[in-house]
C-alpha positions in Angstrom: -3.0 -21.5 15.8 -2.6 -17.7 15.9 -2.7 -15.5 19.0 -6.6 -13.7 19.5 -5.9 -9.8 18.7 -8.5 -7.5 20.7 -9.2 -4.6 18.3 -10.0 -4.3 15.0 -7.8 -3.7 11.4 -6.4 -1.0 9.9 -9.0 -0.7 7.3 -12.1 -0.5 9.8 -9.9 2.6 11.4 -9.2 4.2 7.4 -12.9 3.7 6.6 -13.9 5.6 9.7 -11.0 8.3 10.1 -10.3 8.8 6.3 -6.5 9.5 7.2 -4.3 9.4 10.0 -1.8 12.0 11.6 1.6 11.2 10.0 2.9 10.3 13.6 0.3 7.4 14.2 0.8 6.7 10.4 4.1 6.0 10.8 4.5 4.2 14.0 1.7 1.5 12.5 3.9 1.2 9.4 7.2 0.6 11.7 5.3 -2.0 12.9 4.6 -3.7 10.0 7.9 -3.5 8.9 9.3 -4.7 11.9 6.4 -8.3 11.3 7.7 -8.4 7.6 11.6 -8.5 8.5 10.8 -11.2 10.9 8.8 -12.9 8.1 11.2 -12.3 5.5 14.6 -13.6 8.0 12.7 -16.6 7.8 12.5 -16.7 4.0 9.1 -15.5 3.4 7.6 -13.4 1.6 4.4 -12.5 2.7 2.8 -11.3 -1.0 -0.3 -9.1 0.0 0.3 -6.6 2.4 -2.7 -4.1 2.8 -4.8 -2.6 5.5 -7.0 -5.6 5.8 -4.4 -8.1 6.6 -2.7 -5.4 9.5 -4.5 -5.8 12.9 -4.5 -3.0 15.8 -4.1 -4.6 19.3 -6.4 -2.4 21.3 -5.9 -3.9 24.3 -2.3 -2.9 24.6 -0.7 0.5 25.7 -0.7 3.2 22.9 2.3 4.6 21.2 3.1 7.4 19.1 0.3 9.4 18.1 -1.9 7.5 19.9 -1.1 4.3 17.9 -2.3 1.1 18.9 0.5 -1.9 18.3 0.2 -3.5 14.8 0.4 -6.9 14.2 0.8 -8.4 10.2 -1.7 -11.3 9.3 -2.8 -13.3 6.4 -0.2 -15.1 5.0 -2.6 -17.3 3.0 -0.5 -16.0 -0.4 2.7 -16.4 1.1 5.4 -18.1 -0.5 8.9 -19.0 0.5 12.0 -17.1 -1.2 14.2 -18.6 -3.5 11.5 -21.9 -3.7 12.8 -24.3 -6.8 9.6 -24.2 -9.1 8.8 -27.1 -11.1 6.5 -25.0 -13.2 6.9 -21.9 -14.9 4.7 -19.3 -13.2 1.7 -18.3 -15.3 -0.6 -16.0 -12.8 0.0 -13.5 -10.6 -1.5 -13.2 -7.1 -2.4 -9.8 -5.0 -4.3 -7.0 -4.5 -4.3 -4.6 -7.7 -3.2 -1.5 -5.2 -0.2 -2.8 -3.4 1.4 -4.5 -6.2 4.8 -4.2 -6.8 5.8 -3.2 -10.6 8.1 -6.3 -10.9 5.4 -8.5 -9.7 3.3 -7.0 -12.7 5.8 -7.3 -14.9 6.1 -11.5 -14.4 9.5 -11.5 -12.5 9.0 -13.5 -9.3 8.3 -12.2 -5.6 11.1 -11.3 -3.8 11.0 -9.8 0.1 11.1 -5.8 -2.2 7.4 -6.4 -3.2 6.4 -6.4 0.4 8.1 -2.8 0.9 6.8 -1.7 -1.9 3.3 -2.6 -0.8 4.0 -1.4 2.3 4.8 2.2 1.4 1.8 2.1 -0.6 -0.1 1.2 2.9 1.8 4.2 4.5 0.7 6.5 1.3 -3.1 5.8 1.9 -2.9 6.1 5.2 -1.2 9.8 4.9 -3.2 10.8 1.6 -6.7 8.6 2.7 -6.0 7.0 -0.8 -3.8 4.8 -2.7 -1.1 6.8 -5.6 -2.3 4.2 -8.6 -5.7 3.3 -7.1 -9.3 3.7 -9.6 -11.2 2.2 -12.5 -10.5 -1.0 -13.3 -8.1 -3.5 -12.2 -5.9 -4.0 -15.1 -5.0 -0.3 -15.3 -4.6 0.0 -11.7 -1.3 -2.7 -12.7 -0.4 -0.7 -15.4 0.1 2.6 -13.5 2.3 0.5 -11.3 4.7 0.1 -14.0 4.2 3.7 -16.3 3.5 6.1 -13.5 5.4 7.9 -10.8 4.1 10.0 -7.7 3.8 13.3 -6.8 4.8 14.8 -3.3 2.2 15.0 -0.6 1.7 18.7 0.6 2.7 19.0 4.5 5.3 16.1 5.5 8.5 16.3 6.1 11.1 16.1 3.5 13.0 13.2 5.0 9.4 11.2 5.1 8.6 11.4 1.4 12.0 10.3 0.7 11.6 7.5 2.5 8.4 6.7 0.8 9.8 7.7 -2.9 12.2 5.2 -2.4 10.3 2.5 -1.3 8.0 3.1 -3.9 10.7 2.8 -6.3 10.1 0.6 -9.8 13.7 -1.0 -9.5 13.6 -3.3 -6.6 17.0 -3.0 -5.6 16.7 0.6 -4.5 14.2 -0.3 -1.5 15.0 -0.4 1.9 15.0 -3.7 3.9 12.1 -4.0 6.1 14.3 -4.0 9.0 15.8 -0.4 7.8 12.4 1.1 6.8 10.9 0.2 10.1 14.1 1.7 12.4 13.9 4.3 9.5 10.7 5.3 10.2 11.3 5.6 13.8 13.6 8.0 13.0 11.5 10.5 12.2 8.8 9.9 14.5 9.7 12.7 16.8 9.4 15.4 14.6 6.2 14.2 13.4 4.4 14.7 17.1 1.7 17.0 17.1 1.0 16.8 13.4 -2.7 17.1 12.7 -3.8 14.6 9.7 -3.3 16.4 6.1 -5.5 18.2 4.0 -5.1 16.4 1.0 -7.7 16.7 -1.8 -9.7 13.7 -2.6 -9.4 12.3 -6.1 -12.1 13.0 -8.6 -14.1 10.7 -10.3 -15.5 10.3 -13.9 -17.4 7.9 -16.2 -14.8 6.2 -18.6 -14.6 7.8 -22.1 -16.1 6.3 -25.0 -13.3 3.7 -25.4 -13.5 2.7 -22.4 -9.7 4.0 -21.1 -9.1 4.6 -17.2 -7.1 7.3 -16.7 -4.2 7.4 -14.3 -5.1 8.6 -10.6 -4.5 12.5 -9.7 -1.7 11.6 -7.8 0.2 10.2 -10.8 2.4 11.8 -13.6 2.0 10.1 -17.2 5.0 10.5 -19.5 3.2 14.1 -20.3 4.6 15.4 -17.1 1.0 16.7 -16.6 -1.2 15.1 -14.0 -4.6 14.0 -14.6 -7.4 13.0 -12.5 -8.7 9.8 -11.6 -11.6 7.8 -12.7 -13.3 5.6 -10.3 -15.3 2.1 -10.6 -18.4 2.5 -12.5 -21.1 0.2 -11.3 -23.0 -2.5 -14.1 -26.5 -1.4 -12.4 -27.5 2.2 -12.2 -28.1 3.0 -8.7 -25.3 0.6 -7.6 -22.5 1.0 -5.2 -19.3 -0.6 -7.5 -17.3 -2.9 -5.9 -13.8 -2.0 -5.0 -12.1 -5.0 -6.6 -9.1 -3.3 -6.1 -8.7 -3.9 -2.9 -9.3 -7.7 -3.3 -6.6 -10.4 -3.3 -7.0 -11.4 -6.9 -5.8 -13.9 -9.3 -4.5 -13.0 -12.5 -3.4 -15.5 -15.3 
């Protein structure tokens, strides 16, 4: 039984608005946080945080930025921390996006993945796209592992930082979700007023001939120099490709 939530998700909202003002951004993402440290006290981890599975109570008052609250759903993926397995885990679960480095590395889930997926969610909604996002699938993982971020233009210091950490590779350098969301509401106040950013949107491109996926224009390969992104290419001309990567997938 689950409570009936009169609104609509986060990802309705990005697909109309594009991006959000970093005030309304952030108070979302406090939110969320505040849903995961609940879920986490309680020993799970949730495993697939993304703007599909966040839901905007527009019924309710609106907060910062003209906010509405954000409730997390869709813990269909979820598994309990610290769970004896009986089996040695052979697939990994999640959306190519929002997964954590460690998850594509094989270690298991711990409550940091969901942080780490979380200031991904807070990246797109900032930038209007994901920092490892494009092409297919299986590079969008290995990004997660290789490549770092760059700064966004026009936010605070104290804000990236926050999201550099929690985008960190190593685990153990992210914030609980009970710190990131009091954290974030922190720096809510000098976020008031802040019109959404001007961010340019990645470019596109056809694979080369064998077929590589280069890393998205907000990432730095071990050249230092940034390169731009190459989107999905659809099987039939004419086609609008699928974004699998935004799909709860199984990998094995």
């Amino acid at each position: 039984m689950m409570d009936l939530v009169r609104g609509t998700d986060l990802r309705t909202r990005l697909d109309r608005e594009r991006r959000l003002a970093p005030e309304a951004a952030v108070a979302i993402v406090a939110d969320v946080a505040d849903g995961l440290a609940a879920a986490h006290a309680a020993g799970v981890v949730h495993r697939d945080v993304k703007p599909e599975n966040v839901l905007l109570d527009m019924q309710g008052p609106l907060g910062p930025g003209g906010s509405h609250r954000a409730l997390l759903t869709d813990f269909g993926v979820a598994k309990l921390i610290d769970t004896p397995r009986r089996t040695r885990a052979t697939k990994i679960i999640g959306t190519p996006d929002y997964l954590a480095p460690e998850i594509v590395e094989g270690l298991p889930p711990r409550a940091s993945v969901d942080i780490y997926a979380l200031a991904t969610v807070l990246y797109e909604l900032l930038a209007g796209f994901t920092p490892f996002g494009g092409g297919h699938p299986g590079a969008v993982l290995r990004r997660h592992v290789t490549e770092t971020v760059v700064p966004l233009p026009g936010i605070p210091d104290e804000l990236w930082q926050l999201l550099v950490q929690c985008l960190a590779k190593a685990p153990a350098s992210r914030l609980r979700a009970s710190e990131l969301g009091a954290r974030l509401r922190e720096l809510l106040p000098m976020l008031e007023g802040m019109p959404p950013l001007d961010v340019d949107e990645p470019d596109t491109e056809q694979p080369d001939e064998e077929g590589e996926d280069l890393p998205p224009s907000g990432a730095v390969p071990a050249s230092g120099q940034p390169v731009r992104r190459r989107g999905a290419v659809p099987l039939v001309p004419g086609a609008k490709p699928a974004d699998s990567n935004r799909d709860t997938l199984t990998f094995y």
